[in-house]
SETORMAR-304689 format. One record per atom (N, C-alpha, C): x, y, z. Coordinates in steps of 0.001 Angstrom, whole numbers, padded with zeros to 6 digits, always signed. Example, Ala and Ser with C-alpha at 12.3 -4.5 7.8 and 13.67 -1.06 7.14 Angstrom:
+013190-005690+007800;+012300-004500+007800;+013200-003300+007800;+012850-002250+007080;+013670-001060+007140;+012900+000030+007870;
***
This chain:
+177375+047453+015662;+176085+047959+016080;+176038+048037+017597;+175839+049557+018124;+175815+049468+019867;+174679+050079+019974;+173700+049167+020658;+172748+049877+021237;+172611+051002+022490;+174266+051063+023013;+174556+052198+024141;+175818+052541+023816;+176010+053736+023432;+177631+053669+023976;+178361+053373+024583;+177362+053954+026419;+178050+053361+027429;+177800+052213+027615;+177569+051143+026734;+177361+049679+027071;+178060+048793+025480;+178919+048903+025435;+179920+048589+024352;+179477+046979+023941;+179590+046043+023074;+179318+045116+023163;+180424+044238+023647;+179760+043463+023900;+180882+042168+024667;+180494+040934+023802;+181341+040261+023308;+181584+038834+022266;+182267+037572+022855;+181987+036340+022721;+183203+035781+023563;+182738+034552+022271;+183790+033414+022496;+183687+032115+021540;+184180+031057+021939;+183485+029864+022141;+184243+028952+022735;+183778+027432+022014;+184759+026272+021692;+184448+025546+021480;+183475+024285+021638;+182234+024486+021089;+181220+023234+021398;+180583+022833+019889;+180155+021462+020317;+179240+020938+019196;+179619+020768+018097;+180823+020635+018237;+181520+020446+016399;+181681+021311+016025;+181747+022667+016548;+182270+024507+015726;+182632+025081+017233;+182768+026276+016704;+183333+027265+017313;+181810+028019+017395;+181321+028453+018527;+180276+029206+018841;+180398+030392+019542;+179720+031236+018926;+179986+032858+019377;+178972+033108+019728;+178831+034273+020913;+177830+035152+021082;+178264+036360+021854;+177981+037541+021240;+177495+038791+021440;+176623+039000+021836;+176896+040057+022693;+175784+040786+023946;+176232+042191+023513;+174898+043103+023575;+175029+044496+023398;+173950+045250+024721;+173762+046258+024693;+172899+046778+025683;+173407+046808+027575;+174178+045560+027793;+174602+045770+028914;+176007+046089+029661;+175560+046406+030648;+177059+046946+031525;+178216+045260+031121;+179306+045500+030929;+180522+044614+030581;+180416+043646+031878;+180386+043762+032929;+180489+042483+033809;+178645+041703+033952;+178036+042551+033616;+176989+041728+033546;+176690+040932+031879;+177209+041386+031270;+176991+040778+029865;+178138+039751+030033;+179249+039642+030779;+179823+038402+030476;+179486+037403+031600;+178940+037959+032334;+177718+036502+033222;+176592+036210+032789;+176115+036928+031705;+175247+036886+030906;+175528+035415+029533;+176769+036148+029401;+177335+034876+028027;+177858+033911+028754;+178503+033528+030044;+178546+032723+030764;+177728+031442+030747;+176421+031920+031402;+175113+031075+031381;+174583+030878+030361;+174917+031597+028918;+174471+030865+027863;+175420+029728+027751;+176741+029863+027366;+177593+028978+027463;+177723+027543+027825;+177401+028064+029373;+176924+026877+030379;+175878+025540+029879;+174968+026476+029169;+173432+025842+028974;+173941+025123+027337;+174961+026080+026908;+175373+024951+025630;+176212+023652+026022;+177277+023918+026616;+177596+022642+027234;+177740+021665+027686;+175912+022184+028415;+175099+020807+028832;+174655+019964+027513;+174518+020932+026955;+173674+020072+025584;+174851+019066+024993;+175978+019961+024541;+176650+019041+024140;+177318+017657+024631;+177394+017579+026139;+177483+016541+026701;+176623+015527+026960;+175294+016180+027061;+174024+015106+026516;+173940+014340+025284;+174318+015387+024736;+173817+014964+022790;+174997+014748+022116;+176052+014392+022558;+176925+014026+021641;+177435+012996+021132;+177249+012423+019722;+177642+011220+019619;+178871+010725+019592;+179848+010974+019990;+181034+010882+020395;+181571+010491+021813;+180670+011237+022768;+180878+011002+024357;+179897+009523+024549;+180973+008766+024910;+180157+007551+025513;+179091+007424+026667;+179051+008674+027545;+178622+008842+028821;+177462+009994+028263;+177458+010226+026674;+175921+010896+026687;+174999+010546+026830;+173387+011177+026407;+171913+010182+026626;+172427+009892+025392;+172849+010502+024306;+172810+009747+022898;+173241+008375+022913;+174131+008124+023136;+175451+007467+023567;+174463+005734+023928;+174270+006413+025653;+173555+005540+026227;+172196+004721+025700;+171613+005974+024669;+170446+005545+023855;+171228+004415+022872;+171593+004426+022263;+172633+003321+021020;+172513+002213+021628;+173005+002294+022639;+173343+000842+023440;+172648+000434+024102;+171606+000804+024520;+170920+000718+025684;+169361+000418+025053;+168901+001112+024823;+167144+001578+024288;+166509+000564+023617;+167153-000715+022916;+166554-001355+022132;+166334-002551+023408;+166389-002639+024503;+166384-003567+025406;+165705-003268+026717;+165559-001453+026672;+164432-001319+027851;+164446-000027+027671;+163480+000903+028564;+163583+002428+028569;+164428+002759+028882;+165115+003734+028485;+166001+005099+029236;+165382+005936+029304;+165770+006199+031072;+165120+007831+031148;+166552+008224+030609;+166275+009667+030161;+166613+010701+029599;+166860+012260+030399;+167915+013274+030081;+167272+014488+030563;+166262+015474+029952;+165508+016311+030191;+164511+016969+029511;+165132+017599+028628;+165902+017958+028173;+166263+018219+027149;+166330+017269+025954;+167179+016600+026189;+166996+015689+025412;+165790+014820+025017;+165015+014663+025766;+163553+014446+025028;+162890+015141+024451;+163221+016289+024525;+162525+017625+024061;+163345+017414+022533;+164075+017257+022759;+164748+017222+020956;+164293+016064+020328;+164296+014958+020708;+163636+013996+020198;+162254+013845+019782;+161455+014717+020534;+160044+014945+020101;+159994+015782+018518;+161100+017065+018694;+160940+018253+017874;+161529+017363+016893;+161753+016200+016782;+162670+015430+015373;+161642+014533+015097;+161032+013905+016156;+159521+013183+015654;+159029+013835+014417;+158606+015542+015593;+157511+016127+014702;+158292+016688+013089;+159325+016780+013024;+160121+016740+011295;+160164+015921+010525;+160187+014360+011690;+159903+013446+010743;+158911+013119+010462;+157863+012956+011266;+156628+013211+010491;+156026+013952+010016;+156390+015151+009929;+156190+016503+008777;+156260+015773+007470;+157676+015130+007110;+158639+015560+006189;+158571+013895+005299;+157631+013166+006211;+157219+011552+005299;+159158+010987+005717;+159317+011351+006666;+160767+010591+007197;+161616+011252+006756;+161803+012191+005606;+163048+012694+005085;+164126+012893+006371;+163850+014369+007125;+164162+014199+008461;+164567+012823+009208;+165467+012346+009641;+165692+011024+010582;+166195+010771+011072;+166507+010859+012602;+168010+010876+013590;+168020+009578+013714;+167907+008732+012940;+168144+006946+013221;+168808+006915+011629;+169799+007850+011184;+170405+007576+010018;+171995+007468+010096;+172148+007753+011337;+173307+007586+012072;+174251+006401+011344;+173479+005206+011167;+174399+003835+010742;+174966+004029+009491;+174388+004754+008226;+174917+005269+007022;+175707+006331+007204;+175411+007287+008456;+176959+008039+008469;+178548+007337+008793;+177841+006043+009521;+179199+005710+010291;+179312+004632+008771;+179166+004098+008078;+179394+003131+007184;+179997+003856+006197;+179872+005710+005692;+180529+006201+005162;+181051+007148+005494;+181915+006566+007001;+183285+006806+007252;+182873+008650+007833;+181815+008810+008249;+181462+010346+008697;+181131+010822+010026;+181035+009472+011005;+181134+008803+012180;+181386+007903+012756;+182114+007671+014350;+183098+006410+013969;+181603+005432+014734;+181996+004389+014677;+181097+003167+015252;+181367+003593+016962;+179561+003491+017229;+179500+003432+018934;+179900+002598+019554;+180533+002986+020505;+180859+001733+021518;+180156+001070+022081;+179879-000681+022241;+179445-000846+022647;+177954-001387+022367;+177398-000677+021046;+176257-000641+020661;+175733-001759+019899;+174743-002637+019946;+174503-003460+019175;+174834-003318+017746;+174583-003912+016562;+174816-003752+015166;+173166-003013+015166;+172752-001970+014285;+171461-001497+014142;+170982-002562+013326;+169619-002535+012968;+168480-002811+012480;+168035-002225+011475;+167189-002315+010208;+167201-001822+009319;+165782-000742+010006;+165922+000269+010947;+164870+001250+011392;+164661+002128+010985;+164050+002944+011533;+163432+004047+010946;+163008+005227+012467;+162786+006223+012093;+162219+007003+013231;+161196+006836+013615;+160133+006033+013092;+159018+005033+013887;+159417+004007+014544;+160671+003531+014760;+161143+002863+015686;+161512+003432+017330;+161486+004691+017189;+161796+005445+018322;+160716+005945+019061;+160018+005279+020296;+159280+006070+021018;+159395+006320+023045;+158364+007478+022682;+158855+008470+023518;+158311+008136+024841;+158096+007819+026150;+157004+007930+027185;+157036+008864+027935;+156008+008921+029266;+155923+009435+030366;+157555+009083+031277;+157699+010400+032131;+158693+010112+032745;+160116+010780+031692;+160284+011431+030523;+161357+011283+029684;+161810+010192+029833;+161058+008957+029657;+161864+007318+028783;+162042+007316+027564;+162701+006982+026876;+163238+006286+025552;+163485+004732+025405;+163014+004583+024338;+162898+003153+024102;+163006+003062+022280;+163442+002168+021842;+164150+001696+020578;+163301+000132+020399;+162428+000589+019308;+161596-000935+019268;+162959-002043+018200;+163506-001092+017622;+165049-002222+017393;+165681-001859+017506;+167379-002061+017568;+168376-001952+017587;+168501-000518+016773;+169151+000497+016797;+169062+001808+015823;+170366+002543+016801;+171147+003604+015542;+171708+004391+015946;+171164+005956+015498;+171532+006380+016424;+170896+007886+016484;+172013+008730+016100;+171471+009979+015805;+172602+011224+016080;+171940+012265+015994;+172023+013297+016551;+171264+014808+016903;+172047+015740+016140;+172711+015517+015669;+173647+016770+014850;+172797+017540+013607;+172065+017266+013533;+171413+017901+012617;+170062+018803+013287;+169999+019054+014389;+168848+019454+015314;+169694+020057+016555;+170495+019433+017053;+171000+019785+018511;+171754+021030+018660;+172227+021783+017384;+172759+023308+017406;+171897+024457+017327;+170836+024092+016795;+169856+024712+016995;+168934+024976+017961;+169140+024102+018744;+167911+024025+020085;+169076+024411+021144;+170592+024574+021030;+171317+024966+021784;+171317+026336+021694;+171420+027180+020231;+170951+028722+020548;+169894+029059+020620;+168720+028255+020759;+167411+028479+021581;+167674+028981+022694;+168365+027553+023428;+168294+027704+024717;+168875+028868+025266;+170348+028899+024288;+171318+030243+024849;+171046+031694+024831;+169856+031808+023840;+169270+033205+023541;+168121+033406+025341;+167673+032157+025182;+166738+032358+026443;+167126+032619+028056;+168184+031901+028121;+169616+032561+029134;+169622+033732+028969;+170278+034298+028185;+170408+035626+027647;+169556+036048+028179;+167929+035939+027790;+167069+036947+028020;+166841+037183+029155;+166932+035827+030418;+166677+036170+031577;+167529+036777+032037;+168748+036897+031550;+170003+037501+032172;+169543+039819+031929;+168649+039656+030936;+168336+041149+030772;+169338+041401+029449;+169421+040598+028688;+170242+041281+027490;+168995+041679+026528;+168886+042926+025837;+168152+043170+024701;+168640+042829+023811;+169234+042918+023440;+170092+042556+021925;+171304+041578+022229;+170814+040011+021258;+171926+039298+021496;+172267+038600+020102;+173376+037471+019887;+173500+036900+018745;+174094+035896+019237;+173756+034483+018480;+174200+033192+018814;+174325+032560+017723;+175604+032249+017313;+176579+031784+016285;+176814+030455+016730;+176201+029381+015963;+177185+028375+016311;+177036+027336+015308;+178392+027977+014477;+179044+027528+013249;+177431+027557+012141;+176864+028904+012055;+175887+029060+010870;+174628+029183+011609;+174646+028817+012417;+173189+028118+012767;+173191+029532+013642;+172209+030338+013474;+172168+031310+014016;+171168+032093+014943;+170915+032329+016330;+169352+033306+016797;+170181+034321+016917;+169170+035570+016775;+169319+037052+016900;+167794+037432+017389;+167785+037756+019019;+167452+038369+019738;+167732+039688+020095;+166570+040566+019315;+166214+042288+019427;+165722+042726+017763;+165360+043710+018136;+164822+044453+017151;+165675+045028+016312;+166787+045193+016423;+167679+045752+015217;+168371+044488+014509;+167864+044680+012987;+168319+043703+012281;+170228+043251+012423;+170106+042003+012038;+171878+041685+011866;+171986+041370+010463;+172657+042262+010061;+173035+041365+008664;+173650+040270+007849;+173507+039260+007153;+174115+038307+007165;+173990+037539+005734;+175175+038015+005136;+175350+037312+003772;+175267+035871+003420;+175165+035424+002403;+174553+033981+002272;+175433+033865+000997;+176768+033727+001889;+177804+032876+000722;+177979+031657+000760;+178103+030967-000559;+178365+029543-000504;+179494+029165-000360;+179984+028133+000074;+181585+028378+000336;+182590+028361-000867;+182289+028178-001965;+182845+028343-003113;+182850+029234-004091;+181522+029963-003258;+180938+031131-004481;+182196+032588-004184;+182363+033285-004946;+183194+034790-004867;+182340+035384-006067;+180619+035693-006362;+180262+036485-006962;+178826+036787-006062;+178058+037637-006271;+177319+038318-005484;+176404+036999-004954;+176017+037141-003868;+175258+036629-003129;+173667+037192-002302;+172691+036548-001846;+171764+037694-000897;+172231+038245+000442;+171854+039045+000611;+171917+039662+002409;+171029+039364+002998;+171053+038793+004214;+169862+038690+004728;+169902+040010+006079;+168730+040628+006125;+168636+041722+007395;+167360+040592+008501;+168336+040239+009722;+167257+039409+010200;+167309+039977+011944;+165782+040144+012146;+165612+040454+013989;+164696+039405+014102;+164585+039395+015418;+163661+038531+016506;+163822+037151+015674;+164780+036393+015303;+164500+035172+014465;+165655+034221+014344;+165558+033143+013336;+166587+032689+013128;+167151+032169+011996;+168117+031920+011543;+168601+031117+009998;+169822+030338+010685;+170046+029189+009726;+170492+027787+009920;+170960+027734+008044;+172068+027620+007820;+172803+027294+006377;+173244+025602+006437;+173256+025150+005126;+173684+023919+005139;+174365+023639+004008;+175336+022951+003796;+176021+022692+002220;+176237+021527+001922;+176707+020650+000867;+177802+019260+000823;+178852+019447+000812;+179576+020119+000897;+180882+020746+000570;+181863+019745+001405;+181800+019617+002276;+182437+018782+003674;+182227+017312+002945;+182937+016362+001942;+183105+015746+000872;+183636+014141+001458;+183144+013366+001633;+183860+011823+002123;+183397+010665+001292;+184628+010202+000072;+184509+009036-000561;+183960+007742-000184;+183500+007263-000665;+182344+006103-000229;+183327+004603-001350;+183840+003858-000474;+183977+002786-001761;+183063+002076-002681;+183891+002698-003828;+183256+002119-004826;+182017+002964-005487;+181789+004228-004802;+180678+004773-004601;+180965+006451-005061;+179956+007400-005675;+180498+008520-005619;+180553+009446-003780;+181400+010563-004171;+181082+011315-002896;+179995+012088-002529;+179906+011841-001086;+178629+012353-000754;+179102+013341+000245;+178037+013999+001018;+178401+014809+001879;+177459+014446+003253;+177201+015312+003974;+177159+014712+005430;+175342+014689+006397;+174376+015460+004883;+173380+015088+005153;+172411+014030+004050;+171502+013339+004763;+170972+012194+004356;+169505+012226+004275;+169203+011826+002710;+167379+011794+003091;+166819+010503+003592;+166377+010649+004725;+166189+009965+005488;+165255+008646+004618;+164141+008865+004343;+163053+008058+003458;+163618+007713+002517;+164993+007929+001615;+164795+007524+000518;+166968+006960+001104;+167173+006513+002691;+168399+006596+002633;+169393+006884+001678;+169488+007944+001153;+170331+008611+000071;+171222+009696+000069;+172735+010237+000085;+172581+011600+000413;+172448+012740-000520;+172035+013484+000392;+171441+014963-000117;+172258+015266-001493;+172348+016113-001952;+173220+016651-003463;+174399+017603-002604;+175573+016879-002528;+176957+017644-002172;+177133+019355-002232;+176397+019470-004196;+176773+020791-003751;+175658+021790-004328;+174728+021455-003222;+173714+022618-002983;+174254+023444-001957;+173503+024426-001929;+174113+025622-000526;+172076+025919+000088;+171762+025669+001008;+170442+026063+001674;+170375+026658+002601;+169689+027618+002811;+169947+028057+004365;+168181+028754+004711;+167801+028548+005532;+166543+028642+006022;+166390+029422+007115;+165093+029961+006822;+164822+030991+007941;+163748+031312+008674;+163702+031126+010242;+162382+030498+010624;+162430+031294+011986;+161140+031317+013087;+161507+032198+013969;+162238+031097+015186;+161759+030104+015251;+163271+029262+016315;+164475+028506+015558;+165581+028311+015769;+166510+027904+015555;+166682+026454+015440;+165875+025735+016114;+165447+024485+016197;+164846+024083+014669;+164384+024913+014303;+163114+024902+013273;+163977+024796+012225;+164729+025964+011573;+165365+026234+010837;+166844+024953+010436;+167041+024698+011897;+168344+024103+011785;+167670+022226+011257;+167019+021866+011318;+165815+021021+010931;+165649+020858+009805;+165001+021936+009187;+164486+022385+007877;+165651+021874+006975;+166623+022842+007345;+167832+022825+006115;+167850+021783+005532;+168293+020366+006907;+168639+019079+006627;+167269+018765+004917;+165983+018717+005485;+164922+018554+004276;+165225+019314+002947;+165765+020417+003250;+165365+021471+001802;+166942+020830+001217;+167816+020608+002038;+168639+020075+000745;+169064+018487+000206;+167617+017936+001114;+167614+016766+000330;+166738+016924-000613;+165622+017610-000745;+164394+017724-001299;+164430+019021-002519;+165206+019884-002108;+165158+021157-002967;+163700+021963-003079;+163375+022287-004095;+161972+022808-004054;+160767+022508-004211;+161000+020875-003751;+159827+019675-003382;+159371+020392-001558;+160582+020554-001378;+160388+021056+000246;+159284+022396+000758;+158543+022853-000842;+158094+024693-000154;+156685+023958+000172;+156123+023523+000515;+155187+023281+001318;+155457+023359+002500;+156376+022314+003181;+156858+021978+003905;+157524+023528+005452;+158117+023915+004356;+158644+025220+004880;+157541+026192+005114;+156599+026714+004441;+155152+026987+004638;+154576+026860+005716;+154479+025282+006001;+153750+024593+006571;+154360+025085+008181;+155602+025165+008009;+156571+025979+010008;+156691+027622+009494;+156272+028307+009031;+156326+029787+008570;+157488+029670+008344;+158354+028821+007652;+159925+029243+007405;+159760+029390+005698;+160816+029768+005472;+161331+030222+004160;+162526+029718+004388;+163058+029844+002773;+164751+029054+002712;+165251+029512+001145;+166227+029879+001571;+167272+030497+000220;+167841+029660-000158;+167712+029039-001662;+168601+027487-002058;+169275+028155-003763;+170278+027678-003520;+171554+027487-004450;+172065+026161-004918;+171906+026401-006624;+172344+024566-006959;+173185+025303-008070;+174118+024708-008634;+175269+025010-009213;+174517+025480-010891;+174940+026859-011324;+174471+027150-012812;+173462+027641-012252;+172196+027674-011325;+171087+028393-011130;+170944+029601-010381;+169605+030495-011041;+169594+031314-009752;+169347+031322-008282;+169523+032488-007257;+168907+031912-005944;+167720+031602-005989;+167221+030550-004984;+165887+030687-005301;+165327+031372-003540;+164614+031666-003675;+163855+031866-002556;+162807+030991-001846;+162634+029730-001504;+160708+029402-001354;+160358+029342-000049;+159022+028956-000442;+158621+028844+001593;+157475+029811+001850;+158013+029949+002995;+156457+031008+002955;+156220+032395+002501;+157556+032907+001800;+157346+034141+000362;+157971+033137-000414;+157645+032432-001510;+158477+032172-002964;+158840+033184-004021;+159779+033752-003613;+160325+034785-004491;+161405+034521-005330;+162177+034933-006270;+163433+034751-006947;+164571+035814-005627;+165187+035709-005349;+166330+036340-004683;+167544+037105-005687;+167829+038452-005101;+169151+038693-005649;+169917+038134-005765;
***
């Protein structure tokens, strides 16, 4: 799809956040669209070095170890995500919960923080926010943003973009998707196992975020689970649902998923409730559609 001839699109991909992230630029001259994807780039990078639970020298990082013993300031970003996970978790009666971190690392899906006290049996009412971007941990808790932080990264990168003058852009990173402009992108909604027809989605000005169990890690003694968790009921989600949600920020959507495939179609209020909708797949059933159209899907 070229919105100019003489302005060919330009694509580039580079490794962050646990995938491979792409974005396409259309509409502009070739050296300005790749200073264009540049500064999106840039603005992902930051994120991921903030928010990663892996880098010892992130706010995440520093939050683990640190927060249950005094404030951390924070960068604005990163408080900004922590709020937008508040407000999911209290949407969502906790389902949503970036303090579930300690059951990923206990089944072997993250390694143990350095450094970090042993957690506390918490909750995301343990986490509050102040003046100043401080953070503070009323107990001991481990965090992780991976379920929120790819999404608020092609926020950010679409909004780069825009100041940069791109009309038409796309931000891939690994599913989690914004598409900025008016001409739809199309985008099939295969499950990773499925090879029989699936929906299309035609999506502008918006975003969708997919989620699966597929990504499979034995638990001793225990069946396998996969890599998202309902927060309220510490449990994980059903391995092999396929969800993918569709909302107008990326933040939103990439959020959502985590709920709709712990919850399934307990979640269409919920989705309603942020104007999102979400396409869910459970093994033997049809698609379903719910949210804010509940329709049956092709």
């Amino acid at each position: 799809m070229n919105l100019c001839s003489n302005n060919p699109a330009v694509e580039r991909a580079q490794p962050w956040l646990g995938t491979l992230v792409s974005i396409r630029v259309e509409g502009l001259p070739s050296a300005e669209a790749h200073r264009a994807i540049a500064g999106a780039f840039a603005e992902i990078a930051a994120i991921h070095r903030l928010m990663s639970f892996h880098d010892p020298a992130s706010d995440v990082s520093r939050l683990n170890r640190e927060a249950a013993l005094h404030a951390i300031a924070v960068h604005p970003w990163t408080y900004s995500v922590l709020a937008e996970a508040q407000q999911f978790s209290r949407a969502s009666d906790g389902c949503f919960d970036v303090s579930v971190a300690a059951e990923l690392v206990s089944w072997g899906m993250l390694p143990t923080p350095q450094g970090a006290h042993e957690p506390l049996r918490g909750t995301w009412r343990d986490i509050e926010l102040f003046s100043g971007n401080r953070v503070a941990f009323r107990r001991p808790l481990w965090i992780d943003l991976g379920g929120i932080a790819k999404g608020f990264a092609a926020d950010r990168a679409v909004e780069r973009l825009r100041e940069c003058g791109a009309r038409y852009a796309v931000v891939n990173a690994g599913g989690d998707m914004r598409v900025e402009g008016e001409n739809p992108e199309r985008i099939r909604l295969a499950t990773p196992s499925q090879s029989d027809l699936a929906p299309v989605l035609e999506l502008a000005n918006g975003s969708v975020a997919g989620s699966s169990g597929t990504v499979q890690q034995k638990r001793r003694g225990k069946p396998a689970c996969g890599p998202h968790i309902d927060g309220s009921r510490r449990a994980p989600a059903p391995i092999d649902r396929f969800v993918c949600v569709v909302a107008e920020r990326c933040v939103v959507a990439d959020a959502l998923t985590k709920v709709a495939m712990a919850r399934g179609t307990e979640s269409t209020d919920l989705l309603r409730r942020f104007s999102a909708s979400a396409y869910l797949k459970d093994p033997g059933k049809q698609w379903l559609r719910i949210g804010a159209m509940e329709t049956a899907a092709a």
